[in-house]
MARTIKE-59460 format. One record per residue: residue number from 1; residue in three letters; x, y, z of N, C-alpha, C, O in turn. Coordinates in steps of 0.05 Angstrom, whole numbers. Layout:
N
 pos code  neast nnorth    nup caeast canorth   caup  ceast cnorth    cup  oeast onorth    oup
 NUM  ala      X      Y      Z      X       Y      Z      X      Y      Z      X      Y      Z
...
***
This chain:
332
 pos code  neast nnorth    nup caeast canorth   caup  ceast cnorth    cup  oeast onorth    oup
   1  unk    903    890   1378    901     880   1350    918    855   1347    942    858   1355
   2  unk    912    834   1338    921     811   1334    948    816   1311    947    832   1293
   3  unk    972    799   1318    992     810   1297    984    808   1273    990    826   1257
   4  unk    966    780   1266    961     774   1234    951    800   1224    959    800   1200
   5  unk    938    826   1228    921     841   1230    942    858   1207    939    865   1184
   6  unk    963    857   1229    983     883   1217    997    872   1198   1015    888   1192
   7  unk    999    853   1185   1003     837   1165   1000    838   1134   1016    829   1117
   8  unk    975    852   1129    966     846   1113    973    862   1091    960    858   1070
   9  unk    995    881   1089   1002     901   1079   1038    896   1082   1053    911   1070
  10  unk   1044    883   1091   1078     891   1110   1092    881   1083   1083    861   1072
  11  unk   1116    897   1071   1138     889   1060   1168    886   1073   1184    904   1067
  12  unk   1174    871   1087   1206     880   1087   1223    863   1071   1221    840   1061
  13  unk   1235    874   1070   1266     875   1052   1291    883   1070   1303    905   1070
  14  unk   1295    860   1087   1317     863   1101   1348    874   1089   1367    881   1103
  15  unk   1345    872   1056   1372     875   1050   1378    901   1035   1398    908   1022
  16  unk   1350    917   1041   1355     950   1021   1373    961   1044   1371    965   1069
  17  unk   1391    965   1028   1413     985   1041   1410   1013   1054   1432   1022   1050
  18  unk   1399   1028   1065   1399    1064   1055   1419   1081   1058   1441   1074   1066
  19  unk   1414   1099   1053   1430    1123   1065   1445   1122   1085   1440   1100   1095
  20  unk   1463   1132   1099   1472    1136   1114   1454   1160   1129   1441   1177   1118
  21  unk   1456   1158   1146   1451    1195   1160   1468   1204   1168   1487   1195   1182
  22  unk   1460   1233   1154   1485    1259   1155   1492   1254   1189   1479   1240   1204
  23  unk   1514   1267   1193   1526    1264   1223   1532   1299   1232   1535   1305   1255
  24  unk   1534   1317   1212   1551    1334   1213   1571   1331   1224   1570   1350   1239
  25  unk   1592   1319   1230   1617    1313   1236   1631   1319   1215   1624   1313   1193
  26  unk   1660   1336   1223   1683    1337   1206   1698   1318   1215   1692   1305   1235
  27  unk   1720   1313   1201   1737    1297   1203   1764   1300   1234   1782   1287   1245
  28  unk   1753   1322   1236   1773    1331   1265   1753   1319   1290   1763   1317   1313
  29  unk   1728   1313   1285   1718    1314   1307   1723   1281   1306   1709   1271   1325
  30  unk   1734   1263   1294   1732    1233   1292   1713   1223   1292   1709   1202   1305
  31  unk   1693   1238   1275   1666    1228   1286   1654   1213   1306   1642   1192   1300
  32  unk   1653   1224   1336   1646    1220   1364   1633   1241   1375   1640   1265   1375
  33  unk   1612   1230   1384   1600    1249   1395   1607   1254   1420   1630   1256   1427
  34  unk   1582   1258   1438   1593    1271   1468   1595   1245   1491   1578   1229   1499
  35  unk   1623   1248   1496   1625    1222   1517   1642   1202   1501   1647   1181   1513
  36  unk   1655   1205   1467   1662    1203   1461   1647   1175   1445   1659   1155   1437
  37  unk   1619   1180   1443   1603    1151   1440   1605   1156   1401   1606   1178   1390
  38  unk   1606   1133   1389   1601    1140   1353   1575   1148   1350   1555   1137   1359
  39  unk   1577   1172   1332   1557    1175   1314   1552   1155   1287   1563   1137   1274
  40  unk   1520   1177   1286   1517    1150   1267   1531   1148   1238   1520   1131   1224
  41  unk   1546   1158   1229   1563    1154   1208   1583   1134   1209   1588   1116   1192
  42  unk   1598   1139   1236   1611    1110   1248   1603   1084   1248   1612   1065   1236
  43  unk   1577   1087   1269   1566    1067   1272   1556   1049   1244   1558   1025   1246
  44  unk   1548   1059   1223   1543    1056   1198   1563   1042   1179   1556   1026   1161
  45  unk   1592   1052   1185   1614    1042   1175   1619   1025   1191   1627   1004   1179
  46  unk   1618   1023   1213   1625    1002   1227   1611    976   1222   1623    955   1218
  47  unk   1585    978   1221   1564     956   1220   1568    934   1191   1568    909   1189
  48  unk   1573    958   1167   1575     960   1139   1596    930   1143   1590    906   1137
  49  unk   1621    941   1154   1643     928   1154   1645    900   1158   1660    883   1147
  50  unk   1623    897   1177   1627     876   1194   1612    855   1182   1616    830   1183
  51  unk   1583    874   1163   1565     857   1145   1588    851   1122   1583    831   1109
  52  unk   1611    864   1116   1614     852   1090   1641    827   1102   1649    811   1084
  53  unk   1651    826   1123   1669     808   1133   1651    776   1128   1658    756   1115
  54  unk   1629    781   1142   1611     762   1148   1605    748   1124   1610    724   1119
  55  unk   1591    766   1107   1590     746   1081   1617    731   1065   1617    709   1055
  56  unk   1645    757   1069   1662     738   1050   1669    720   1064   1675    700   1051
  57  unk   1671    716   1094   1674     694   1110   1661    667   1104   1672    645   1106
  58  unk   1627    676   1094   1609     651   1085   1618    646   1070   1623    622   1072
  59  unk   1626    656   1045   1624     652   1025   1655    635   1012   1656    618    994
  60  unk   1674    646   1024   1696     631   1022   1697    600   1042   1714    583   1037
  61  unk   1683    596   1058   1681     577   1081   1699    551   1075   1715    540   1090
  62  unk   1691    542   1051   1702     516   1031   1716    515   1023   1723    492   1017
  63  unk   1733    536   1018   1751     542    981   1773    520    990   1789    509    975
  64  unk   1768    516   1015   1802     488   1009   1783    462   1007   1794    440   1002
  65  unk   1768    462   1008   1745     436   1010   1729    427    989   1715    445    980
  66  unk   1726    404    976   1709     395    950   1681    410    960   1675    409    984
  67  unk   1661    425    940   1650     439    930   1623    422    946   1630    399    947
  68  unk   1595    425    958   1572     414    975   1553    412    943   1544    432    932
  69  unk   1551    391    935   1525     397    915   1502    416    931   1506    431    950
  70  unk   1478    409    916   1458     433    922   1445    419    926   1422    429    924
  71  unk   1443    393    931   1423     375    950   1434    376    985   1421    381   1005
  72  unk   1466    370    980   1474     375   1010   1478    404   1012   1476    408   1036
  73  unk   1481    420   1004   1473     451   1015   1442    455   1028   1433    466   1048
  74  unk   1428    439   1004   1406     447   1021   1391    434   1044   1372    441   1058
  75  unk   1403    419   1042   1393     392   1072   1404    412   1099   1389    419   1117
  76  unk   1441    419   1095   1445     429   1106   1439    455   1124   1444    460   1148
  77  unk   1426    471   1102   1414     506   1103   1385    498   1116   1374    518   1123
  78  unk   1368    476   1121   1350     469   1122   1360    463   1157   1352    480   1172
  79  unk   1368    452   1163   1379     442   1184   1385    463   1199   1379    466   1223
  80  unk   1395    476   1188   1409     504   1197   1376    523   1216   1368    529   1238
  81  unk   1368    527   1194   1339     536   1197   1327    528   1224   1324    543   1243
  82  unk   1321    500   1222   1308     484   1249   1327    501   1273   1321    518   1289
  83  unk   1349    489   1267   1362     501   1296   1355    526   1303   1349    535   1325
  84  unk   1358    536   1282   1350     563   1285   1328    573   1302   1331    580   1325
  85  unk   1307    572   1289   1282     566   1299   1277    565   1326   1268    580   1343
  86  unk   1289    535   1324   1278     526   1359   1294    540   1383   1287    539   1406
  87  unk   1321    554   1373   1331     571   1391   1317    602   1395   1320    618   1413
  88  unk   1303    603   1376   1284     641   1373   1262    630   1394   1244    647   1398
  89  unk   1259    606   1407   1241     601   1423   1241    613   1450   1222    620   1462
  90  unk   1263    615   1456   1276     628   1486   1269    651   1489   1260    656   1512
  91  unk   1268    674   1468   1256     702   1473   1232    715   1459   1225    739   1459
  92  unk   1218    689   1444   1195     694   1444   1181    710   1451   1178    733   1441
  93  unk   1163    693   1485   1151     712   1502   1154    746   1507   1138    765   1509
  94  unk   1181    744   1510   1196     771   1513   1189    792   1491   1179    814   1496
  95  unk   1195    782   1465   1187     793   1445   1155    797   1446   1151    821   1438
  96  unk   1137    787   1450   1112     782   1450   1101    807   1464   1083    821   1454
  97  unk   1115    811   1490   1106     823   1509   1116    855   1499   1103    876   1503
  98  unk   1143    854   1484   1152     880   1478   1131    891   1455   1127    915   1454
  99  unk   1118    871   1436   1109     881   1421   1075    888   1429   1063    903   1413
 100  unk   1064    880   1447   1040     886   1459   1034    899   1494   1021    892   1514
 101  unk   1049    916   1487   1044     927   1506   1021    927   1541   1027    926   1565
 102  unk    991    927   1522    979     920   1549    984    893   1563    974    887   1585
 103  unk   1002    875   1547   1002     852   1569   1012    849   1588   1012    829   1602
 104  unk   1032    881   1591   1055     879   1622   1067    860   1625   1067    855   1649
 105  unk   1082    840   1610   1097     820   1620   1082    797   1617   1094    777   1611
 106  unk   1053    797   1622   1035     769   1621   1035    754   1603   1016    738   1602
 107  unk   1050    754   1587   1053     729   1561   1067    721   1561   1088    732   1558
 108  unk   1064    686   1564   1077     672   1579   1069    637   1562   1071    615   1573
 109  unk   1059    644   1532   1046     623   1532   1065    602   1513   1061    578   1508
 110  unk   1089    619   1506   1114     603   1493   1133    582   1517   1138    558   1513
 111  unk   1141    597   1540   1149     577   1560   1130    555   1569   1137    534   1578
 112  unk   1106    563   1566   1083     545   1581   1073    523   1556   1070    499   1560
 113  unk   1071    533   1538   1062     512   1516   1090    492   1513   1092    469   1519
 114  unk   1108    506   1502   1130     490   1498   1154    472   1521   1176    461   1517
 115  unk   1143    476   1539   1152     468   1566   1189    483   1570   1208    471   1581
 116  unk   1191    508   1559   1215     520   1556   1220    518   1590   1208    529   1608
 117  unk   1244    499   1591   1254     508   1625   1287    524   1624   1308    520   1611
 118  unk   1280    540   1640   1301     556   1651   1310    564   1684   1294    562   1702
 119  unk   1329    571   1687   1343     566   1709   1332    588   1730   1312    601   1722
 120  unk   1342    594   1754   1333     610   1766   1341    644   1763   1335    662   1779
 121  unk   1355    646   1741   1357     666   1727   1353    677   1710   1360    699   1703
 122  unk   1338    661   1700   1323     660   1670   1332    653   1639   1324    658   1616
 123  unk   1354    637   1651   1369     635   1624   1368    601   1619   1369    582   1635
 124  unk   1366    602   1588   1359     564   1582   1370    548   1594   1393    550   1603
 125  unk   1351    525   1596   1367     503   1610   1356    474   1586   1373    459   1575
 126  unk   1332    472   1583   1319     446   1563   1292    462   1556   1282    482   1565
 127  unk   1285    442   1536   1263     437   1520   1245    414   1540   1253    391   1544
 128  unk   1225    422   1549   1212     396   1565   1197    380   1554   1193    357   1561
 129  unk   1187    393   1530   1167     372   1518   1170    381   1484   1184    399   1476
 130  unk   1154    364   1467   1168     361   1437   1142    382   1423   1143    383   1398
 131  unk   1122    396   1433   1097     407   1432   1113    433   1408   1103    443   1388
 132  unk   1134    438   1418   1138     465   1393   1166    457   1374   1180    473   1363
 133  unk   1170    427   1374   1187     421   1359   1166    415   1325   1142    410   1322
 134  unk   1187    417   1304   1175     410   1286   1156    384   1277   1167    362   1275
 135  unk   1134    387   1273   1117     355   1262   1120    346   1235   1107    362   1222
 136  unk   1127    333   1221   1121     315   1195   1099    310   1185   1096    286   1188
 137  unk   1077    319   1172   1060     301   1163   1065    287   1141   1082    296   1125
 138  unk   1052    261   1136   1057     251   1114   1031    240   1106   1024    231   1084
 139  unk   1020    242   1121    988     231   1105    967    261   1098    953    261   1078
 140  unk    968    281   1116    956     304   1108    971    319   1110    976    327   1133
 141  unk    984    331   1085   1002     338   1079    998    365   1054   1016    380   1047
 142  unk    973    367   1045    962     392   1042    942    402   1054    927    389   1070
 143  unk    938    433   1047    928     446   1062    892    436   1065    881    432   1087
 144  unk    879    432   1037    858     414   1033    859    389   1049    838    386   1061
 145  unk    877    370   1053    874     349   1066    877    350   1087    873    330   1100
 146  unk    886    381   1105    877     382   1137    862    391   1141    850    388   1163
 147  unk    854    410   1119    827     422   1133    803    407   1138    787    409   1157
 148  unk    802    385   1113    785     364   1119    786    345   1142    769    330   1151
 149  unk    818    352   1153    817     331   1174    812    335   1196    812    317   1213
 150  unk    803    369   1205    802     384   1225    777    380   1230    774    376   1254
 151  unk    761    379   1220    735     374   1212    718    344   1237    695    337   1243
 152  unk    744    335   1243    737     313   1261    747    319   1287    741    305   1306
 153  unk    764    341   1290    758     362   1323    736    356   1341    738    343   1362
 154  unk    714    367   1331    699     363   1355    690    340   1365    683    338   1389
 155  unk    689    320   1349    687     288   1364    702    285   1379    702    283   1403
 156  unk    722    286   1360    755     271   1372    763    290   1398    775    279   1416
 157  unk    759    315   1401    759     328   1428    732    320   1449    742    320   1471
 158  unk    719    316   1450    696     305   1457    706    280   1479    709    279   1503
 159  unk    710    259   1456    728     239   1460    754    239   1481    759    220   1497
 160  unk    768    259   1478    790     263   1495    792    285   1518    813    291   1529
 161  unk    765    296   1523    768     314   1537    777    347   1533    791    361   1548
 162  unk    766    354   1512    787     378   1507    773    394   1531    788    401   1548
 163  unk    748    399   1536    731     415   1547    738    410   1582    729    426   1598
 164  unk    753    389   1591    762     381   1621    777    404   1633    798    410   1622
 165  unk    770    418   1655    790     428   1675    821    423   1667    825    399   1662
 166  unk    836    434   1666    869     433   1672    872    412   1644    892    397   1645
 167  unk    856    408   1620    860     400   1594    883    416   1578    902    407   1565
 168  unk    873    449   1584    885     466   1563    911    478   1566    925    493   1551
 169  unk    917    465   1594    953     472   1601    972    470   1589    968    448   1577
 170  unk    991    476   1582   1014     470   1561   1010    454   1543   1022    433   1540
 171  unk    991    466   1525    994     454   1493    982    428   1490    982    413   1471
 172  unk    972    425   1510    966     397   1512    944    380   1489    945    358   1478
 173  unk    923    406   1489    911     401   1452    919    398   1435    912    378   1423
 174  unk    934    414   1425    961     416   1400    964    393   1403    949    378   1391
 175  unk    982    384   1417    999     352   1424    971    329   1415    976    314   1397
 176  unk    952    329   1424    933     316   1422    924    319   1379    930    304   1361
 177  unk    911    340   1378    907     344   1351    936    333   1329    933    313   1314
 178  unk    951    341   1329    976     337   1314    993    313   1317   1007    304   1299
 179  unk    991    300   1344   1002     270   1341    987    252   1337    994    232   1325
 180  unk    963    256   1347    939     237   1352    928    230   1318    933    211   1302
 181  unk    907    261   1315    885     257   1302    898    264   1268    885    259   1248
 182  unk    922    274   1266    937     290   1244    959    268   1241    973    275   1221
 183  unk    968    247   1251    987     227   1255   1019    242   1246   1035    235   1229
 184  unk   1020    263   1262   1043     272   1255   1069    264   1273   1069    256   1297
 185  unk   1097    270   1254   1125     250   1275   1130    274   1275   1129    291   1258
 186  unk   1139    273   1313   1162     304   1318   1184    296   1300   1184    273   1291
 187  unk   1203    312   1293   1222     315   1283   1250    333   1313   1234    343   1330
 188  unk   1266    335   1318   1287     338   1331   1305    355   1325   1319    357   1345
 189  unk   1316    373   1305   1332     393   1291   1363    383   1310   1381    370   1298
 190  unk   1365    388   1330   1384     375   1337   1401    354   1330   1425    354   1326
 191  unk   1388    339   1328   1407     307   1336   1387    291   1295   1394    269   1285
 192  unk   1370    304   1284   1359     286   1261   1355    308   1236   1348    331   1239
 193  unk   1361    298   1216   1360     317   1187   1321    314   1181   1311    293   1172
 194  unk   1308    335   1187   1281     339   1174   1285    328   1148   1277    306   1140
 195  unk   1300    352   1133   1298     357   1103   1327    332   1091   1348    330   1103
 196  unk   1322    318   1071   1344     305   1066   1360    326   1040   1352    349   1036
 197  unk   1384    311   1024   1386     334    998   1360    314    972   1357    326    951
 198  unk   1350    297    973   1334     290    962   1307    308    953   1297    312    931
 199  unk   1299    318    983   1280     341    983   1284    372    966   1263    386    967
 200  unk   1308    385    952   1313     399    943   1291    405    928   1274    389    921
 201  unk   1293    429    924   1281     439    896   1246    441    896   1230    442    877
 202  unk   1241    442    922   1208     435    937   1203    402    926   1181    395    918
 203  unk   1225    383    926   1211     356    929   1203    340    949   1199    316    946
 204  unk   1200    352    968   1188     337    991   1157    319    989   1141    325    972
 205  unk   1154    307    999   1120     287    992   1110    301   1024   1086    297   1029
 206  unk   1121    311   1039   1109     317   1068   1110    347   1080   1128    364   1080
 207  unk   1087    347   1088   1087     379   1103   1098    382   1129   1108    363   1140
 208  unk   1096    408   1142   1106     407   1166   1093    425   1183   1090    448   1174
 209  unk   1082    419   1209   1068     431   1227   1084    436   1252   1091    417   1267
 210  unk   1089    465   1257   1107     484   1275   1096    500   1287   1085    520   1279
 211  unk   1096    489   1316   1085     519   1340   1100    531   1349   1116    518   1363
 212  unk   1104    559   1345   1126     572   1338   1106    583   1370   1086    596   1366
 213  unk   1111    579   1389   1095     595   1419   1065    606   1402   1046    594   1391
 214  unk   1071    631   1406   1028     644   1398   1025    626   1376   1005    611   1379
 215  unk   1043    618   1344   1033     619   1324   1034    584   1318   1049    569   1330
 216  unk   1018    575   1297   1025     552   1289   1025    552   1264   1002    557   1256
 217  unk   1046    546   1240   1057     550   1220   1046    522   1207   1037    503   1220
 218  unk   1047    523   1185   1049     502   1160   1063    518   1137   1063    539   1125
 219  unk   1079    487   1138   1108     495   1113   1091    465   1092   1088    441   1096
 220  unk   1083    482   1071   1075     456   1061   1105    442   1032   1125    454   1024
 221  unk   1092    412   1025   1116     395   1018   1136    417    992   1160    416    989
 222  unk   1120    433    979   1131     453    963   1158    485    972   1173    499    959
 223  unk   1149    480   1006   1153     502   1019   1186    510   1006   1192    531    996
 224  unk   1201    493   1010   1226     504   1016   1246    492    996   1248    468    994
 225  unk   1263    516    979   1285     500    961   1313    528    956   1314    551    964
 226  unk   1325    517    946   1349     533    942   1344    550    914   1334    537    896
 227  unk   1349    576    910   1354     602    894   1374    612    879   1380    628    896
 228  unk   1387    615    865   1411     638    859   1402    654    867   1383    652    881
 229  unk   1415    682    860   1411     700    866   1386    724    844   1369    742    849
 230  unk   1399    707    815   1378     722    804   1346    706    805   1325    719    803
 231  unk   1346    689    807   1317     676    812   1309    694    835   1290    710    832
 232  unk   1328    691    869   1312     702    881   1304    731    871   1283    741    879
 233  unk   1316    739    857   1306     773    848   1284    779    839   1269    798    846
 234  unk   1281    759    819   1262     753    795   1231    751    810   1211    764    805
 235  unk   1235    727    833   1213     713    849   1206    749    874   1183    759    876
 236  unk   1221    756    884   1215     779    898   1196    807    881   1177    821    887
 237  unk   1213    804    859   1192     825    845   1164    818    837   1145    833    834
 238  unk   1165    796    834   1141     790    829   1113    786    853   1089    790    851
 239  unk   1130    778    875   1115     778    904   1102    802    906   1079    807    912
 240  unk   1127    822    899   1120     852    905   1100    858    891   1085    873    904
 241  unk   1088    851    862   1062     859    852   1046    843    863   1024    848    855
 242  unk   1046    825    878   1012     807    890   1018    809    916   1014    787    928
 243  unk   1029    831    933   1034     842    954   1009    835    978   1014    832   1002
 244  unk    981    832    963    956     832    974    951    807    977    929    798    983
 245  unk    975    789    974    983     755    981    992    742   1000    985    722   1011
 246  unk   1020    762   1004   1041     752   1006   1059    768   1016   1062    790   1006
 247  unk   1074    758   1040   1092     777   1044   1121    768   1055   1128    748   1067
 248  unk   1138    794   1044   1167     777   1037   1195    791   1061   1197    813   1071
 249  unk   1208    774   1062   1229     773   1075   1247    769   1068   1258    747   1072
 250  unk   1260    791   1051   1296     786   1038   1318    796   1056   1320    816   1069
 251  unk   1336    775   1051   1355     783   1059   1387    772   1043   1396    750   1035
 252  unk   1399    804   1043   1418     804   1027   1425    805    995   1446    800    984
 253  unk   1400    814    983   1406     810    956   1433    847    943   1451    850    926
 254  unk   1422    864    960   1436     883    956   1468    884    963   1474    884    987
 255  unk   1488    885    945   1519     878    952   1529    908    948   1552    912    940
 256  unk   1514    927    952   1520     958    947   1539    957    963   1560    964    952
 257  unk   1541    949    995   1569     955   1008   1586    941   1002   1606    941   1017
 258  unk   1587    927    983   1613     912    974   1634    931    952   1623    944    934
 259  unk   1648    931    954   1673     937    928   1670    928    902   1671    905    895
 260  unk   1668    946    888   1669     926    859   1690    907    853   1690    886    839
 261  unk   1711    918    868   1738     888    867   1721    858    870   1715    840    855
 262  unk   1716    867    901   1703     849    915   1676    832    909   1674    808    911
 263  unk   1658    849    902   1641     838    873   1649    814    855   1640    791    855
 264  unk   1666    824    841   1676     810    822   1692    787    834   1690    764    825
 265  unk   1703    791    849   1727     763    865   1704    739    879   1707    715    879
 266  unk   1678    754    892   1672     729    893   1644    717    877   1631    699    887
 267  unk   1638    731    851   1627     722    835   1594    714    843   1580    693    844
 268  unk   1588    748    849   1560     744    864   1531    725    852   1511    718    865
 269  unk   1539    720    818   1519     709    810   1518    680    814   1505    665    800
 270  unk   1534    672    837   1531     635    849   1529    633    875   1537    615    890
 271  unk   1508    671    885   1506     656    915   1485    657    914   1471    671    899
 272  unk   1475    636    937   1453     607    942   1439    622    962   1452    632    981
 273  unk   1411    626    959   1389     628    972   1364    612    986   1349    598    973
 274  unk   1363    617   1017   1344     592   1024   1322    602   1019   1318    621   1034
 275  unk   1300    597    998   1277     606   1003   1252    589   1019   1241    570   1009
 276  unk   1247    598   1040   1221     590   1050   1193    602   1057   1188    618   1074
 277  unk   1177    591   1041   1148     600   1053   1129    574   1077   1129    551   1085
 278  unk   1117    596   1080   1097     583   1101   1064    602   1107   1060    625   1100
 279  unk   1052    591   1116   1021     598   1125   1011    592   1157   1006    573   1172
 280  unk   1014    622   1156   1006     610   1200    971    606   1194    954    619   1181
 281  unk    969    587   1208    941     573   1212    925    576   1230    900    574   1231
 282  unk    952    583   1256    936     590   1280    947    608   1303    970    604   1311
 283  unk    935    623   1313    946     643   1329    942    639   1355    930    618   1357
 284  unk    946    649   1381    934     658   1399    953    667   1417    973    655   1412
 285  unk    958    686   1442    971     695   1458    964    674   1486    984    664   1497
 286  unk    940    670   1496    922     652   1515    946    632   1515    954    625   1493
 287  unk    958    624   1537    970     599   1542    941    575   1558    943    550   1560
 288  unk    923    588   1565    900     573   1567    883    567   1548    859    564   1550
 289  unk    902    565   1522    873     548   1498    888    526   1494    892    519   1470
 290  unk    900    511   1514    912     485   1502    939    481   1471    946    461   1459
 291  unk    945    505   1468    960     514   1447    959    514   1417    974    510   1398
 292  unk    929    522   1425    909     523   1395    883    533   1399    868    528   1418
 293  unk    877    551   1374    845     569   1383    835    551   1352    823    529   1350
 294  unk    845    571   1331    822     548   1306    822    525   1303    800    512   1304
 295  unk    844    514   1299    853     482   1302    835    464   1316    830    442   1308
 296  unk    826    475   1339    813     465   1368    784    459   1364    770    441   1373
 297  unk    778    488   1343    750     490   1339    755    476   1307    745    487   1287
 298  unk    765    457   1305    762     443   1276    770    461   1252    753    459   1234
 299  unk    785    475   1247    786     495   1232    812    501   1219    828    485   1230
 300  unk    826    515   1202    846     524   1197    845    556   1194    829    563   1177
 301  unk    859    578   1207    853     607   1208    866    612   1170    888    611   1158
 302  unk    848    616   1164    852     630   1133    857    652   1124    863    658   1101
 303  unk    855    667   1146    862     706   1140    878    705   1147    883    728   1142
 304  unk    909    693   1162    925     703   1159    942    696   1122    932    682   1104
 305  unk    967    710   1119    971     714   1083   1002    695   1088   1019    691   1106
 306  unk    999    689   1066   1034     675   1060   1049    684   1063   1046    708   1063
 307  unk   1077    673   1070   1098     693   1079   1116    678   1060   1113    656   1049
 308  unk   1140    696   1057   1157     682   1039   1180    692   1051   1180    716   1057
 309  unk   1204    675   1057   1226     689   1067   1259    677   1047   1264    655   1036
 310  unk   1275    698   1047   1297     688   1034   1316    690   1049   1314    710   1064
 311  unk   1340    675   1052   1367     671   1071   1384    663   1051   1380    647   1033
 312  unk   1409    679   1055   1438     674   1046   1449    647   1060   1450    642   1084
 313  unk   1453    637   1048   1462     608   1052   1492    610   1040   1498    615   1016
 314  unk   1509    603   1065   1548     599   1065   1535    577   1044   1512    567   1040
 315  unk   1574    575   1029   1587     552   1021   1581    532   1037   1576    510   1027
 316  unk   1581    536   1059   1593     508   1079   1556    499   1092   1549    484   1111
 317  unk   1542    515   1073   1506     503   1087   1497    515   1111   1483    503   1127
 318  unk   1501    531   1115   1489     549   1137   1473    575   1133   1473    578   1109
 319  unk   1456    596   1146   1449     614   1141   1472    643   1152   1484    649   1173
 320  unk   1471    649   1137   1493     674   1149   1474    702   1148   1467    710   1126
 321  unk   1465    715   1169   1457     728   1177   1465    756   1183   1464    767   1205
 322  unk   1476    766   1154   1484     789   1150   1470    809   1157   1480    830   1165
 323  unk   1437    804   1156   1421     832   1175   1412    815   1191   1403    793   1184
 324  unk   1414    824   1214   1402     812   1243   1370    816   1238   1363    839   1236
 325  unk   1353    800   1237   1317     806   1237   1306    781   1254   1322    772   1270
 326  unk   1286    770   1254   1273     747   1267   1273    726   1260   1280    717   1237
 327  unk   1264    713   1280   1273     682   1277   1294    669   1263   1314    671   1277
 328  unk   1298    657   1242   1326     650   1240   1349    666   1237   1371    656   1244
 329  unk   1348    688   1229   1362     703   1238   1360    738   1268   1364    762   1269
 330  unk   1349    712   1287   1341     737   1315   1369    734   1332   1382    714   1332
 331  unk   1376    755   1345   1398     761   1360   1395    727   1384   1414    715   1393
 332  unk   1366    722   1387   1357     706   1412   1382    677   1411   1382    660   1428
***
């Protein structure tokens, strides 16, 4: 089953707290189990702890430092993101493979599209080619204005060979469609600011096209702006009733493990949320479709649904990743 598949229904809410689970442990036993490993009551307190270190750590980051408006917070939290991103590239495949089982290891089409090189141990070394770094568009820049532009695929592949022997090797379509025929600029997360603080607030005039390995994303010019905390609340509940849209990714809005001291000291109603949505366009696992299946065939994939994701964003413009989940915030 294709991931978009299982999609179509999914809520998470990275930041609902639950229960603990019972341990039956008394207090004589130090709560340890056998071998002296923590149970999960420990483990729970322990984790708790470390989530709430992390945030007051974000959140104080500045206090000796003049205050980031919310244009440079968000340039910054945006930046943050990219890096992000292009580092969740490394365990991709891995992930890919954990999550589909019949492929035994054979998915392989994130190192191969994106020219990911690594050493003889398997661990990063470079980026070989710019195929899964972020694109710019600025001339088709909504979703209507690519689909119409896709539309000129099959010439323009015609023209360039898509159909040639040893064509469809590392992304090499993608690269072709998106620089060529879509006039899109890589962008760099490293070393160049995508998003400026000008762009706040979804003012961007330009979209952005991301091959995330299997998937290829569009963040359109609206995609991404900064939240309080009660907006993001506000905006989540409401996702949650058009569920058959949209699906959401919070993180952090629950401060239940916090202290009410603590609450109050750092004045939860001024922390800053990255919200970003996006629309995957195109899928595939095949590192032999040139690193695009609809795109290729002139098309944009329409069944997959919107995603919407929210990130705690430090004082100091970063994402702080108080629950570990994917992509910008993946262990990778």
């Amino acid at each position: 089953m294709r991931r978009r598949q299982c999609y179509r229904w999914a809520l998470v809410l990275l930041a609902t707290v639950g229960t603990a689970a019972a341990t039956g442990c008394t207090a004589a036993d130090g709560l340890q189990g056998e071998q002296g490993r923590p149970q999960p009551q420990q483990e729970w307190e322990q984790k708790k702890n470390a989530r709430t270190q992390r945030i007051v750590e974000a959140i104080r980051c500045r206090e000796a430092e003049p205050a980031l408006s919310d244009g440079e917070l968000f340039a910054r939290a945006m930046q943050d993101y990219w890096q992000r991103e292009m580092h969740a590239l490394w365990g991709k495949d891995e992930s890919l493979n954990h999550n589909y089982p019949g492929a035994n290891g054979n998915i392989h089409v994130t190192d191969s599209d994106c020219g990911l090189i690594r050493d003889t141990a398997g661990q990063p070394l470079h980026i070989e080619r710019d195929t899964c770094y972020p694109f710019r568009l600025d001339k088709y820049n909504t979703l209507d204005r690519l689909t119409e532009r896709l539309k000129a695929v099959p010439e323009f592949g015609a023209k360039h060979g898509f159909d040639q022997p040893g064509r469809h090797a590392g992304g090499w379509i993608y690269d072709a469609i998106v620089g060529e025929l879509l006039q899109g600029r890589v962008s760099h997360p490293d070393r160049e600011q995508l998003y400026l603080p000008e762009h706040a607030d979804g003012r961007a005039n330009f979209a952005v096209l991301f091959k995330r390995g299997s998937s290829i994303r569009w963040y359109g010019p609206d995609c991404c702006r900064l939240v309080n905390r009660d907006e993001a609340e506000a905006e989540v509940q409401d996702l949650r009733r058009r569920l058959a849209q949209w699906i959401i990714d919070a993180d952090v809005f629950d401060d239940s493990y916090l202290s009410p001291e603590l609450r109050k000291t750092l004045d939860m109603g001024k922390l800053r949320f990255l919200r970003v949505s996006y629309h995957d366009v195109d899928f595939t696992l095949d590192a032999g479709q040139g690193g695009a299946y609809a795109l290729a065939r002139g098309r944009v994939d329409n069944f997959n649904l919107d995603v919407t994701k929210y990130y705690f964003v430090s004082s100091c413009g970063q994402i702080t990743c108080v629950w570990e989940g994917s992509g910008p915030c993946s262990q990778q």
